[in-house]
Each structure stands twice: as C-alpha cells, then as structure tokens.
N, C-alpha and C positions, 0 to 999 in steps of 0.2 A: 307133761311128764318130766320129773327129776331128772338130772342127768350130773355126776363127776365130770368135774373140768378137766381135761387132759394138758398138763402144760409142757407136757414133752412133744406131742403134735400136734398144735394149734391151730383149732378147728373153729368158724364162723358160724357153725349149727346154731339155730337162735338167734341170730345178731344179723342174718340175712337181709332184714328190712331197714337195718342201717345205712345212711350216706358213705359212713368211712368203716363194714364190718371187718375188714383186715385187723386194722388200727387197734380197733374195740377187743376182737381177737385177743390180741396179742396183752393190751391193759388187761381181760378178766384172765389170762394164764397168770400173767405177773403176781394178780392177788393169789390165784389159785395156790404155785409156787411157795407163797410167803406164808400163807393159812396151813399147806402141808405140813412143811419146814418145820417152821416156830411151833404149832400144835398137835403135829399127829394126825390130825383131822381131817379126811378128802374133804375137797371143795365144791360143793351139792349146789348148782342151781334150779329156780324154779320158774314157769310164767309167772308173773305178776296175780294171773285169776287164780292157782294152782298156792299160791301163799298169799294171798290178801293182808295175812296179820304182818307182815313183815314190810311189805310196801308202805302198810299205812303209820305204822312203828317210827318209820325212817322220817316219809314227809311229815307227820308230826311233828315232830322234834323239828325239823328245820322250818316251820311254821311258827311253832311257838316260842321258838329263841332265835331266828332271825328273820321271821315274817317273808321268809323262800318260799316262792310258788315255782318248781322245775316245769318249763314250757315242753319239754323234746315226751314222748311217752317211754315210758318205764318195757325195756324187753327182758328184762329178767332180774332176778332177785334172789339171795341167798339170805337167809337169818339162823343162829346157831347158837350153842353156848362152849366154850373151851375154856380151861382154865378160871372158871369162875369171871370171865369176860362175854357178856349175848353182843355179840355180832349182828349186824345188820347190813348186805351191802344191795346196791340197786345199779344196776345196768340203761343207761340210759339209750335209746335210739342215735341219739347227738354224737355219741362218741362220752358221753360224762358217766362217771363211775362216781359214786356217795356212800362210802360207809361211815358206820355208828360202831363205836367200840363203847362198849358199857358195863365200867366196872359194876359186877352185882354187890360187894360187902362195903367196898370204901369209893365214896365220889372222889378219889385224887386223880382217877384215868379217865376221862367220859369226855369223849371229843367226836365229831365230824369231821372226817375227810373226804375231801373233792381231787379228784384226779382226772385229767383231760387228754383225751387220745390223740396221737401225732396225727400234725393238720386241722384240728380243731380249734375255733375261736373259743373267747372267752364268753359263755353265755350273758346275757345283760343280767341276771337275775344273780348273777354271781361278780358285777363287776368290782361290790368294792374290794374285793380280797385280792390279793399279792400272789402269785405263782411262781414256786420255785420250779428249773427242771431237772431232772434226773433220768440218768439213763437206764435202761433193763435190757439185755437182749432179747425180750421175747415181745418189748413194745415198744423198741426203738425209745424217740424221747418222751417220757410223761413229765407232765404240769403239775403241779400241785400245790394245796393250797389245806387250811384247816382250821376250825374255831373248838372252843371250848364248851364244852356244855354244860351249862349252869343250874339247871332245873330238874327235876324229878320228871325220869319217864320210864 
C-alpha cells in the first residue's frame, strides 16, 4: 500500500527490515522535505512488487550506463513526474537511497544520485565514486555521490 512520507514526524514504517532503519528514516524524510518544497508534490512511496515499473526504470539505467548490479534488496520505491522532470527514487534495505531525475523535453538535466545513510559503508558496487557529506536535520550526516546519464531511457 502507498503511503505520504511524513517529514515532520519521521517514521521507520517500511524500513523496519533494515540494519540502520532510523538512519534510512531520516535519508527518505530528507528527500521527502526537498520533493515537497521544490515541487508541490507529497512524497508517495510504494513496495518495490506495488510499483515494479519504477524499480526496474532505475536499475536499468544503472545497468546500462554503469553496469551497477545494487547487492542490499530494494524496500521501497517512489516514481513521479513534476515539472516536466519523471522522478525515480529506490530505498534500499542497506541504508542506500538512488534517484533518477529525468528531464522529459531536453537531456541537459538526467543524472543519478546516490546518497548513504549515517553509519553506512560505502557499498562495493559503488566504490569508484567520491562522496561528499552534508548535513540535514532530519538525517543527520548524508553521503553523496552522482553520475551523469548519457543514454535514452
């Protein structure tokens, strides 16, 4: 079942089967927060079997432009369109959060971002990239990290 992320009282609902779901918590308000803000838009997740097209939308894309197979399993999923930008974010068990920002009319915006919950190592499958931090009140420190997308998806 769909549910609005609440980032005013950050809840683990979903995220329970995580090592660090506090962490994770706190990383999907942050998005939540930034997608409100910037778009207007609540921030709607879903399980992974509840949206399939959007799970497989994201690993795609990091399959076919940098051959990423994400090890941790997928606990939830949001995909969307705002502003003429389809969205795609993934929640990962690990503590790793992967969205897709995808200009629809012009390729000058179309990037992956990776972000890693406080306490979390850097997965192998992600190690050649660079991680800045930065801080959120609602997730403590996040990592981050992001590539360019080059290809039609």
């Amino acid at each position: 079942m769909s549910s609005i992320v609440d980032f005013v009282t950050v809840s683990t609902a979903g995220l329970e089967s995580s090592p660090i779901p506090d962490a994770l918590a706190g990383l999907r308000a942050n998005e939540a927060r930034y997608i409100t803000n910037k778009y207007g838009e609540p921030f709607t997740v879903s399980t992974p079997d509840e949206d399939p097209a959007t799970l497989e939308w994201v690993t795609g894309i990091l399959r076919s432009e940098r051959d990423i197979v994400v090890s941790s399993p997928a606990l939830e999923v949001s995909g969307f369109e705002a502003d003429g930008i389809r969205f795609g974010y993934v929640f990962y068990a690990s503590g790793l959060a992967i969205n897709v920002m995808y200009t629809l009319a012009d390729a000058s915006k179309r990037a992956v971002g990776f972000k890693l919950s406080l306490g979390m190592e850097i997965p192998e499958e992600l190690s050649a990239f660079k991680f800045a931090r930065q801080r959120s009140k609602l997730a403590g420190e996040i990592r981050g990290s992001y590539f360019v997308i080059k290809g039609e998806h």
